[in-house]
C-alpha distance (Angstrom), angle and dihedral (degrees) to the residues before:
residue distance angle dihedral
X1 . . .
X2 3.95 . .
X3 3.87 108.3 .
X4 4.11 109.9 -157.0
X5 4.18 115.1 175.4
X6 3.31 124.3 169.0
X7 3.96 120.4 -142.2
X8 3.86 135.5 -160.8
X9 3.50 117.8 -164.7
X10 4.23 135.3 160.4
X11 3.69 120.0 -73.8
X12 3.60 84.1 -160.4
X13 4.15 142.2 24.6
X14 3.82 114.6 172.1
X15 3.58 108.4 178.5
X16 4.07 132.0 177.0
X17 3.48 145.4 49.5
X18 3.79 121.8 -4.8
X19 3.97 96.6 -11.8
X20 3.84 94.1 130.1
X21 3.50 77.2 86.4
X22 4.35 90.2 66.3
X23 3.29 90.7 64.3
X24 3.40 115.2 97.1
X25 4.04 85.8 46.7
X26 3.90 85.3 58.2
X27 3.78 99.4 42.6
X28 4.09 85.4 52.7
X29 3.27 99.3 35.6
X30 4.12 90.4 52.0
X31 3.90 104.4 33.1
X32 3.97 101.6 12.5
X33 3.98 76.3 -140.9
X34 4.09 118.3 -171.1
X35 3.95 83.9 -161.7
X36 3.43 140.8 18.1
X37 4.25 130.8 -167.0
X38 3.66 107.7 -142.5
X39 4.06 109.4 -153.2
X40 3.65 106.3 -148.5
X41 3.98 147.9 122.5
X42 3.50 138.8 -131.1
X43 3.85 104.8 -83.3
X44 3.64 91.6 39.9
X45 3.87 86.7 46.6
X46 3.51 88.5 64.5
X47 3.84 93.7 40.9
X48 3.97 94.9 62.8
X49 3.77 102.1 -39.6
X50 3.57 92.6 96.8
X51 3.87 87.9 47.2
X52 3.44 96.5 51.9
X53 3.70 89.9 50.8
X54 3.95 87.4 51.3
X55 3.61 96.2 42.8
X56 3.79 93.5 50.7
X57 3.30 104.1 41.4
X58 3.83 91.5 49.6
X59 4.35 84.1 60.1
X60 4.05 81.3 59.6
X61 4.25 86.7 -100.3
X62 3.63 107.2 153.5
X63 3.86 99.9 -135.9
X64 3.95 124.5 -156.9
X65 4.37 106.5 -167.2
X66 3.62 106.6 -153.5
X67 4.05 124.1 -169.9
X68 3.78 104.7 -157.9
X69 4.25 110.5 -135.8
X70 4.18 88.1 -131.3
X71 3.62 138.5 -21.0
X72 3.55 96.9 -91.9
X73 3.74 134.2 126.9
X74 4.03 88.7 -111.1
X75 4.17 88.8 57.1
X76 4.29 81.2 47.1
X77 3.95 86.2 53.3
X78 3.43 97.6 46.7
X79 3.53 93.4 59.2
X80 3.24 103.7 43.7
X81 3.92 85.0 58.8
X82 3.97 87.1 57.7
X83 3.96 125.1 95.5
X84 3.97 115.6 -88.2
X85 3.28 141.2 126.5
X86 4.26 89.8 -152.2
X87 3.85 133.7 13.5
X88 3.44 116.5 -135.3
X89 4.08 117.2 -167.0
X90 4.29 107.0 -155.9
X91 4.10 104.9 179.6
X92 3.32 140.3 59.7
X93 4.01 122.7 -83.8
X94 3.59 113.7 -28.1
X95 3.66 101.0 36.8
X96 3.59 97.3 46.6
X97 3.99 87.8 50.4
X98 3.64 98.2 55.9
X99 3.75 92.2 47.1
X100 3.92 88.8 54.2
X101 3.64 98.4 46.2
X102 4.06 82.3 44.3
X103 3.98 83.2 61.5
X104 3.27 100.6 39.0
X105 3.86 86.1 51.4
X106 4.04 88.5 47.5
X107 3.32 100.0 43.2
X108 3.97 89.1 -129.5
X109 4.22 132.1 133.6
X110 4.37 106.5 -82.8
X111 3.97 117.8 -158.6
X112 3.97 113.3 -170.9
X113 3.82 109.9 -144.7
X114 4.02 98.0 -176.4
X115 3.75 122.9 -163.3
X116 3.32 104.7 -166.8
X117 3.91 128.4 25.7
X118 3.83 91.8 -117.6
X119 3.56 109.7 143.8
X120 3.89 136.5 -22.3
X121 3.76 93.2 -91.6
X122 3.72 93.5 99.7
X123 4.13 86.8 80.1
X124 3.42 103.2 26.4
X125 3.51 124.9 105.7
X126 3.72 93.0 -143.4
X127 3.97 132.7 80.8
X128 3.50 132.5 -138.7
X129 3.84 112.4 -151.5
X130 3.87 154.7 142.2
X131 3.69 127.1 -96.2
X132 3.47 136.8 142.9
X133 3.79 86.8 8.0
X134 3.61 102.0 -59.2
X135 3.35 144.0 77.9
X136 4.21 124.4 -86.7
X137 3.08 140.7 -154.8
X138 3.72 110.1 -153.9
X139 4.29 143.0 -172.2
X140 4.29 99.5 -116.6
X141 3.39 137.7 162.0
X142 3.46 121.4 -66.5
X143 3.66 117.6 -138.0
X144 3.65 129.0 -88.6
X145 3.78 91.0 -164.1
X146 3.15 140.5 4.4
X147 3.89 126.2 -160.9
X148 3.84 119.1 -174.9
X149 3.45 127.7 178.0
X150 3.24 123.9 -155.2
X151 3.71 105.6 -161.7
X152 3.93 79.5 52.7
X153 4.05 99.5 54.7
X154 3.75 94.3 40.2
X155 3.84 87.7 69.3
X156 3.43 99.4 56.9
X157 3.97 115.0 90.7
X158 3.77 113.8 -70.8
X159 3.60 97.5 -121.3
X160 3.95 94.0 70.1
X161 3.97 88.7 58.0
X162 4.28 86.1 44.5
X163 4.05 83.2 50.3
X164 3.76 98.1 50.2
X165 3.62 85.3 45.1
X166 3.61 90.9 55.2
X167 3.82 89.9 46.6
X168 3.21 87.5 61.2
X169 3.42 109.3 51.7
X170 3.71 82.4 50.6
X171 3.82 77.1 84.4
X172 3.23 99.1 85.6
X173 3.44 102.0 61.4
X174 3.05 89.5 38.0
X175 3.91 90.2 65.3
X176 3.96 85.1 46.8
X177 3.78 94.4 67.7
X178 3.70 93.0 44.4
X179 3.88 85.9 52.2
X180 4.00 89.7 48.3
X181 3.91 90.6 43.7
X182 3.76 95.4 51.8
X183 3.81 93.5 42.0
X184 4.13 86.0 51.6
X185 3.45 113.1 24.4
X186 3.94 99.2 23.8
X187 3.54 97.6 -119.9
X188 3.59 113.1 167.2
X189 3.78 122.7 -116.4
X190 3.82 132.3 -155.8
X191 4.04 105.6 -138.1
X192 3.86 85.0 -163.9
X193 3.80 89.9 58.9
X194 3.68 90.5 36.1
X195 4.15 93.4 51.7
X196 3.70 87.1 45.3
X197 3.88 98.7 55.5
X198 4.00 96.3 33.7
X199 4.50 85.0 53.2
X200 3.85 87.1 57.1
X201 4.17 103.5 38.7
X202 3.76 78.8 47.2
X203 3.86 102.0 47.1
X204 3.49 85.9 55.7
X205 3.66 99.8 51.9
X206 4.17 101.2 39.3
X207 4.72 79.6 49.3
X208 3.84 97.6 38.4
X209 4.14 97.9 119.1
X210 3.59 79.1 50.3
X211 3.66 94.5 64.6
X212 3.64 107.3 89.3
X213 4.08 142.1 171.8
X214 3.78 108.1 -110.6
X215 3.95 93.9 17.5
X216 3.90 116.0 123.6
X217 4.00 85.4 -167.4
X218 3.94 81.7 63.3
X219 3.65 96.5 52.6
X220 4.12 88.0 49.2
X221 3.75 96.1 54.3
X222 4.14 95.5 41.8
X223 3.78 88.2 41.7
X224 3.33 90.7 45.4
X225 4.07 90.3 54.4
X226 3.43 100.4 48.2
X227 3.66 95.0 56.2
X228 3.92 92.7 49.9
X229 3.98 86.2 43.0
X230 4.39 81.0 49.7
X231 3.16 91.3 50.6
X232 4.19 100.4 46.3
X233 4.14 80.3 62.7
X234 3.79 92.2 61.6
X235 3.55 89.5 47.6
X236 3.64 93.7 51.6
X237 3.58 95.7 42.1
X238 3.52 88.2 -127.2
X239 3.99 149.6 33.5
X240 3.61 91.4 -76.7
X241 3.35 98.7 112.5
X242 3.84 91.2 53.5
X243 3.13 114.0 31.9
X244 3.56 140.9 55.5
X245 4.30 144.9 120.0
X246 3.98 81.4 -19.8
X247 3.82 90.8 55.2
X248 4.06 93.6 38.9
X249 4.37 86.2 42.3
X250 4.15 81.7 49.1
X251 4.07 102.6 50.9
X252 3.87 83.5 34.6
X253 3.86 79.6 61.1
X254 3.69 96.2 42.1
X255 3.81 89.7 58.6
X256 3.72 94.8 46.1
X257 3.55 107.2 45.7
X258 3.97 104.6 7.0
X259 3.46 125.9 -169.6
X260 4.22 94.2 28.1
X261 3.67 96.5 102.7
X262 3.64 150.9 20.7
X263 3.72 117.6 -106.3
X264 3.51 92.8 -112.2
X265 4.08 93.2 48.4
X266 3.80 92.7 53.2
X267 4.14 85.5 46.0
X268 3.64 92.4 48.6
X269 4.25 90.5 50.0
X270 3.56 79.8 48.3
X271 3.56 97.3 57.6
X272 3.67 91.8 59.8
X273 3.51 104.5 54.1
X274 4.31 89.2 49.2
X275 3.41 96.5 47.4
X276 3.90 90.7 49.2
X277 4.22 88.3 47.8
X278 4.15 80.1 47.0
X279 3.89 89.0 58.1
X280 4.21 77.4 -123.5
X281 3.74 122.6 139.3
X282 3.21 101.8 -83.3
X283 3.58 97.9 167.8
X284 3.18 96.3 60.9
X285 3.79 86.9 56.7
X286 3.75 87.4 54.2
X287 3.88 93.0 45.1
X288 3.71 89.2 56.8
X289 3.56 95.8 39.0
X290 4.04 89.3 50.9
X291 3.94 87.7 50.1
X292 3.80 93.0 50.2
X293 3.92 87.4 52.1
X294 3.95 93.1 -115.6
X295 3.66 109.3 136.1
X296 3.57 125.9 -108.1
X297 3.65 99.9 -172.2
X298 3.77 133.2 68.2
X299 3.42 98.7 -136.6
X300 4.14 95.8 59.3
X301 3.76 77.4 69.3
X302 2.97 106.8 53.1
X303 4.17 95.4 -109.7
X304 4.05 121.1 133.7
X305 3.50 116.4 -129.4
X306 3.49 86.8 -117.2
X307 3.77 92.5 69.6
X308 3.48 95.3 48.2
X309 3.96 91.4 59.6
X310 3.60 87.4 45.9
X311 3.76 90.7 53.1
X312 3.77 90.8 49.8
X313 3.99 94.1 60.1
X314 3.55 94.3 42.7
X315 3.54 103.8 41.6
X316 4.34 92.1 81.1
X317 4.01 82.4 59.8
X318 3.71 94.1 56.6
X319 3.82 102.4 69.4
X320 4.27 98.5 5.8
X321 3.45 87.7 175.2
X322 3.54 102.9 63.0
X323 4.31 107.2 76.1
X324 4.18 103.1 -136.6
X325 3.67 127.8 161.5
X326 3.32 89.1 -83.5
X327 4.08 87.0 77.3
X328 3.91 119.3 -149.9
X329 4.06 102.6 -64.8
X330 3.96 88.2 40.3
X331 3.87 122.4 -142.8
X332 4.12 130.7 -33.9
X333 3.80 116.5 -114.2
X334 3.57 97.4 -108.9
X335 3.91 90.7 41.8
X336 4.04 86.4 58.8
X337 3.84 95.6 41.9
X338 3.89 81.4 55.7
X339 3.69 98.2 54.5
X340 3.36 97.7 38.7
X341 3.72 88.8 58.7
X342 3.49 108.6 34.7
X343 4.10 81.1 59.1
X344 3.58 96.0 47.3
X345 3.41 94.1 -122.6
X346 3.63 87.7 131.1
C-alpha cells in the first residue's frame, strides 16, 4: 500500500516577551504583502490591534482592521471576500478562527497573533464556528506564522490561560478514544501526532501549580502547549489528536446551555467524566484541573445538572463519525447520571 499525506506546518513561531514587535519583519519577510486585513475586535484592538496597525503601517503596509459581526462561518466568508493580500487573526478564539477559515476560503497566507492563551486554536488548522445554529468544526488554514507575545497574553484575564490549559489536558482523553477506535474499528493513528499532543496535555498537568494569574512564565509554558497541541492536528490531518467525547460532551454543552462556560471549561468537565468511563485517572485530571483554577464542577459555571446529562446523550450525535468511548448509541440515562456524579461533575 503507498501511503501519501500532505502536511502544513509554520514557517515561523516567535514566542516571548515583546515580539509583537517582530512582526512586521515576519509578515514581509513571509508574504512580501502590500496589505494586510487584521481580524480583530475591540478589546483585542486595544490589546495589540492597535499596535499591529502602528507597526505595519510604519513598514509602508497598507492595513484594513476588520471587527467580524459574530464568529460564524458567514463573518469567515465575508472576509475572505474583502481586499488583502494576507489575513492576519489578533485575539483569542473566535477572531482568530474566522480569519483562518477566511484564508482557507481565499486561498491567501494566515498569521495568528493570539492575545490570550485560550485554547489551541491559535495553531490549528481547523475552525470552530457557528452556522446553521450550531456549532462546527471546520478544515482551515493552518498558520504560516505565528507570533505570541508573552507580555501581551499575560494581560488578558487569567481564566483564558486556565481554559487553554484545560483544553489541553483534554488531550489525553482525547488520545484514549483514538486508542479505543484503532483497537475497534481499525482506525489508523499517527504516533508522531499522538506523541506530540500527549507531550503538551501532559506538560500541563506534571507544571499545573506552576500555572499562575499574573505570571509571564505561565503564559510561556500554556502558550507553548497549545502550539505543540496545534501543531499535532496538522500532523494528524485532523483534530484527532485533540478532540474527542470531551469535545462532542463540550459543543453538546454549548448548544444546551450557551454562554455558561468557556470552551476550554466545558472540555475540561468533559475530561472527567471520559476518563472515569475509560477506567483512567480521572481524578488526577480533576486534581490538576482544580489546581490550575479550571472548574471541575457544573455548577461553578453556572450549568444545571440537568444540562450536563443532556449533554452526555447528545454529545455521540454531534460528530457520529468520530468512534469515542461513548460508542455509536452513546450512554443510558441512568449510566450518565452515574458518571456525572460519581465525578462530581454534578
Amino acid at each position: 500500500m503507498v501511503k501519501r499525506r500532505t502536511m502544513s506546518f509554520p514557517r515561523k513561531v516567535v514566542i516571548g516577551h515583546g515580539v509583537l514587535e517582530d512582526l512586521p519583519s515576519v509578515v514581509l519577510e513571509l508574504t512580501g504583502a502590500e496589505k494586510v486585513l487584521v481580524v480583530t475586535g475591540p478589546r483585542t484592538y486595544e490589546a495589540a490591534g492597535g499596535r499591529v496597525r502602528e507597526l505595519l503601517s510604519s513598514e509602508g503596509v497598507e492595513v484594513e482592521i476588520v471587527f467580524p459581526d459574530a464568529p460564524t462561518i458567514g463573518e469567515a466568508e465575508r472576509v475572505s471576500r474583502m481586499e488583502g493580500d494576507v489575513i492576519l487573526g489578533v485575539g483569542g478564539g473566535s477572531k482568530i478562527d474566522v480569519a483562518k477559515l477566511a484564508a482557507k476560503l481565499s486561498n491567501r497566507p494566515f498569521i495568528s497573533v493570539p492575545t490570550s492563551a485560550s485554547h489551541d486554536g491559535v495553531a490549528s488548522p481547523m475552525a470552530s464556528l457557528r452556522g446553521a445554529g450550531k456549532k462546527h468544526s471546520v478544515p482551515a488554514a493552518p498558520p504560516l506564522a505565528i507570533v505570541a507575545d508573552t507580555s501581551v497574553i499575560v494581560r488578558a484575564p487569567y481564566r483564558y490561560m486556565a481554559s487553554g490549559a484545560a483544553d489541553l489536558i483534554s488531550n489525553l482523553t482525547a488520545l484514549m478514544d483514538w486508542e479505543l477506535s484503532h483497537r475497534l474499528t481499525g482506525e489508523e493513528i499517527s504516533h508522531s501526532a499522538y506523541a506530540l499532543s500527549n507531550m503538551a496535555a501532559n506538560l500541563v498537568v506534571e507544571h499545573a501549580s506552576d500555572i499562575k494569574p499574573n505570571l509571564e512564565e505561565s503564559a510561556w509554558l500554556v502558550m507553548k502547549s497549545l502550539i505543540m497541541s496545534g501543531v499535532s492536528m496538522s500532523v494528524a490531518g485532523s483534530s484527532r489528536p485533540a478532540s474527542g467525547a470531551e469535545h462532542m460532551f463540550a459543543h453538546a454543552l454549548e448548544e444546551l446551555a450557551p454562554g455558561r462556560g468557556l470552551h476550554g471549561e466545558l472540555c475540561g468537565l468533559g475530561t472527567i467524566i471520559m476518563a472515569y468511563l475509560h477506567g483512567a485517572d480521572w481524578e488526577g485530571i480533576r486534581d490538576a484541573l482544580a489546581t490550575i483554577g479550571a472548574p471541575t464542577r457544573a455548577s461553578q459555571l453556572g450549568i444545571p445538572d440537568e444540562k450536563v446529562v443532556e449533554a452526555l446523550l447528545l454529545a455521540p450525535r454531534i460528530r457520529p463519525e468520530r468512534f469515542t468511548i461513548l460508542g455509536v448509541g452513546g450512554l443510558k440515562k441512568e449510566a450518565a447520571v452515574a458518571a456525572a456524579r460519581k465525578t462530581g461533575v454534578i
